[in-house]
N, C-alpha and C positions, 0 to 999 in steps of 0.2 A: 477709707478703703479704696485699693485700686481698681478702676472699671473692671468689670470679666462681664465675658461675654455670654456666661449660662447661668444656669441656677446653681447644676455644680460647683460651675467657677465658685460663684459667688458664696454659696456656703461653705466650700472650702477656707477662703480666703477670708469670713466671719470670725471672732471670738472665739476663740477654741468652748469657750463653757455655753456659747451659743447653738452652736453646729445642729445640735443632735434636734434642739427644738425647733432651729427653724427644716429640718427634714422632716419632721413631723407636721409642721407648718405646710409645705412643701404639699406632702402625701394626701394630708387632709383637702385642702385646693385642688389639688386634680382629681381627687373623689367627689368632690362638692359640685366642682364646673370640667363633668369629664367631657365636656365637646371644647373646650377652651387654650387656646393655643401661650405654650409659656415661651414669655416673651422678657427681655428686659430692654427696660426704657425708663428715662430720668436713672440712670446708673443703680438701678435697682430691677431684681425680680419680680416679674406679675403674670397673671394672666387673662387673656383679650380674647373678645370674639366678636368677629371682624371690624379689628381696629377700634375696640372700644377696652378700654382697660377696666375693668370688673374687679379685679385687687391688685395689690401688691405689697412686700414684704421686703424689709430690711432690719441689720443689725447695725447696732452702736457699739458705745463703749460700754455701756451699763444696761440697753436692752432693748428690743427689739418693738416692731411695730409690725399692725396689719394695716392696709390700708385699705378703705373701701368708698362707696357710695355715700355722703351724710344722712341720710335718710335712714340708713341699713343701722348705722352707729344709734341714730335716734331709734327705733325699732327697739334695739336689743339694752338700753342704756339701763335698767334693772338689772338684768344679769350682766352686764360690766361691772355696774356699781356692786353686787352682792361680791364678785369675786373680787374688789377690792382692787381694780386694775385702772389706769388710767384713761382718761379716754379724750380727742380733739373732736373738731367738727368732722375729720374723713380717720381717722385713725385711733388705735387701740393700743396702751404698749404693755407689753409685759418680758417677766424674766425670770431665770431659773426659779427663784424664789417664788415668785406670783405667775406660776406659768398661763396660759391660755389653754381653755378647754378644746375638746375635739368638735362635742357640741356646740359652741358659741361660733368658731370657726367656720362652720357649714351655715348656721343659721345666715351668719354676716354674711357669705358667700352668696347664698342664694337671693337672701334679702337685695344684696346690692345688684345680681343679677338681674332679679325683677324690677329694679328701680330703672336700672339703666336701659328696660325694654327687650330682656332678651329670655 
């Protein structure tokens, strides 16, 4: 995908059969870390406070990812695994089929918040 310079841009510019989840994706994050400034960097969306990146999110070809703190992933790794969704040491992917919950989203959110000291 081409750089963009928003989250707009950027889900714009996503998988058309992505869009809708990662604004969901999107909504939930700024509910989760509402003092958190959205930023992109490494050519992806995320959101930081001050100068610390707390998550971020992006689309493929076949689907998407959260990205967080490892510690946050380790925390929640029952309910990834229960919902049957992938998971790395800083990230989570899922897709239309195997969406990601609103809940799990906030929990990671916040969990990697408090990892990262904020």
């Amino acid at each position: 995908m081409p750089k963009k310079d928003s989250h707009d841009a950027y889900i714009a510019a996503a998988p058309e059969q992505f869009r809708a989840l990662l604004g969901q994706l999107r909504a939930q994050l700024s509910r989760a870390l509402p003092d958190a400034e959205e930023i992109i960097k490494y050519d992806m969306p995320g959101f930081q406070i001050e100068k610390t990146i707390i998550a971020g999110y992006a689309a493929f070809n076949k689907q998407c990812g959260l990205y967080v703190d490892p510690e946050a992933i380790t925390s929640c790794a029952d309910e990834i695994k229960s919902l049957k969704l992938k998971a790395t040491k800083t990230g989570v992917t899922f897709s239309v089929s195997r969406p990601i919950t609103d809940e799990l989203i906030e929990k990671l959110a916040i969990s990697s918040r408090r990892n990262k000291g904020f």
